[in-house]
C-alpha positions in Angstrom: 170.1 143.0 159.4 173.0 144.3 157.2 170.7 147.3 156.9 170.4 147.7 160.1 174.7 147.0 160.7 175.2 149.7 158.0 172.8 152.3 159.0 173.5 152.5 162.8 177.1 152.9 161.6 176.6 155.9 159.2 174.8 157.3 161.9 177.7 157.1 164.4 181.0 157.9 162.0 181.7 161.2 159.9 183.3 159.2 157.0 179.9 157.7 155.8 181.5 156.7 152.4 184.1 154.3 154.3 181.3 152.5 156.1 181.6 148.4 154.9 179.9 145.7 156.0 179.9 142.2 154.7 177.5 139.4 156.2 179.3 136.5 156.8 177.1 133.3 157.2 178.5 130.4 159.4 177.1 127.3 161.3 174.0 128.9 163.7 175.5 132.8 163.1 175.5 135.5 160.7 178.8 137.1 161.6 178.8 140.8 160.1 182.3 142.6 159.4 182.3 146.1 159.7 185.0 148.2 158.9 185.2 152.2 159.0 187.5 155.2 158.2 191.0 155.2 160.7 189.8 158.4 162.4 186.2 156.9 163.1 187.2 153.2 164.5 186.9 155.2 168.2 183.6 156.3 167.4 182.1 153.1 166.8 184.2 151.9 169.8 183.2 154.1 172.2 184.5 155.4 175.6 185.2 152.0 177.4 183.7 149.9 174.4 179.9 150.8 175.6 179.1 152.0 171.7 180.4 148.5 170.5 178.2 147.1 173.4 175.1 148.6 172.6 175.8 148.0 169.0 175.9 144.5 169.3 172.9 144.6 171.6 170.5 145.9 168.9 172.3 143.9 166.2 171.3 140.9 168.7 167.8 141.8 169.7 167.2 142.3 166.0 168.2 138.9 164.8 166.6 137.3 167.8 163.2 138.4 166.4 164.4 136.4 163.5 165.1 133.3 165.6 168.8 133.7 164.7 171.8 134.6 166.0 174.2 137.7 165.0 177.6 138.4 165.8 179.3 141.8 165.0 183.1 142.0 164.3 184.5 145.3 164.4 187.6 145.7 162.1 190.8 148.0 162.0 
């Protein structure tokens, strides 16, 4: 699934280099950090925050499939 954090996030930014994403495990929850590039933060974000809710919908479909639980953390 930090494939899947890390590619849907090159795809959205133009600073691919600056794309990070650590997995974070905790009690029932992989909690994944993603930072970008300053200038790209509002393209991850989105208009309203729909990008970072559609983001987190895949991200939670995907590890649902898995019979887990994901959790996306969008840093600044």
């Amino acid at each position: 699934m930090r494939d899947l954090v890390q590619w849907l996030a090159r795809e959205l930014v133009e600073q691919k280099d600056a794309v990070r994403v650590e997995a974070i495990e905790r009690d029932r929850a992989t909690v994944f950090e993603l930072t970008v590039a300053p200038d790209d933060l509002g393209r991850v974000i989105g208009r309203g925050g729909k990008t970072a809710k559609a983001f987190r919908t895949v991200l939670d479909c995907a590890a649902r499939r898995q019979g887990r639980r994901a959790v996306l953390d969008i840093l600044d």
